[in-house]
N, C-alpha and C positions, 0 to 999 in steps of 0.2 A: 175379695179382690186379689187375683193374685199378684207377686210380689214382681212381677216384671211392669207391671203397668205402671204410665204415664198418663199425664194430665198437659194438655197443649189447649191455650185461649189464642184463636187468631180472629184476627179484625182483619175482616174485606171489603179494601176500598174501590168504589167505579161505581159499574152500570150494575148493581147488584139485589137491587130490590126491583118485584113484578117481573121477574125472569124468569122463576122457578127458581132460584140460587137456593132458597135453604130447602126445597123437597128435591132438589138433584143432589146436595149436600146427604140428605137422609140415607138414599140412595146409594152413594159411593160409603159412608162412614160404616154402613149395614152390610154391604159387599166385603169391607175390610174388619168386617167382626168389631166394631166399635163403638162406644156406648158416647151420651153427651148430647147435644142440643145444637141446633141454630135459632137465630132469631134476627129481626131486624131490629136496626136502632131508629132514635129520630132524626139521625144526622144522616142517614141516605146509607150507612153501612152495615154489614152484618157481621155479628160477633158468634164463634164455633166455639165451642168447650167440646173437647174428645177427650177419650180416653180408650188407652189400649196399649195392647206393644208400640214401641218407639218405631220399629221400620213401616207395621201399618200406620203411625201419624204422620211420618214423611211423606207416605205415599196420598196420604189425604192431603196434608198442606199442598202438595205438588200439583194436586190436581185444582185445589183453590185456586193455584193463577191464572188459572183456566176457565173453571165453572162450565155450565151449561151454556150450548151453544150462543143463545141469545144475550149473555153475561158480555162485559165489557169490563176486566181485571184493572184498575191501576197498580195497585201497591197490596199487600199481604203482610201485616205486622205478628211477628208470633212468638210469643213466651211461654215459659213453663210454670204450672199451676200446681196445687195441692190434689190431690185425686178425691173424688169425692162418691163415688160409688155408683154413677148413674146403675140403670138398671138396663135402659135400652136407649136408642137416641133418638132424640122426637125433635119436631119441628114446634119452637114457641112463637107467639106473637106477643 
């Protein structure tokens, strides 16, 4: 892992699950060279774990308040995590 990388967990709260949110998520995180996971919760939100340079995670959180067309953003909570080395970023259930 190189020594520039960061580790960012955001919770997306709205219309975010059945939209495609975490394969449009896969999508953008893989365009910005970035490794880590989405997945839904059972409270109706989705949790991101990335990892990468710091400017490509801003530009991923940035586009969270957004999502895919069909997405409906309320709020975006986001903190900094331990790096953990994903390998690629996949979409979990």
């Amino acid at each position: 892992m190189p020594a520039l990388s960061e580790h960012r967990i955001l919770q997306v709260h709205g219309r975010v699950q059945g939209v495609f949110y975490r394969q449009s998520t896969r999508t953008e995180a893989q365009r910005l060279g970035l490794t880590g996971y989405a997945r839904n919760n059972p409270d109706g939100t989705v949790t991101i774990e990335a990892e990468g340079p710091a400017e490509s995670l801003d530009k991923l959180e940035a586009w969270c308040h957004q999502g895919p067309a069909a997405a409906r953003v309320d709020k975006v909570e986001a903190e900094a995590g331990q790096v953990q080395g994903y390998p690629t970023f996949e979409v979990r259930h």
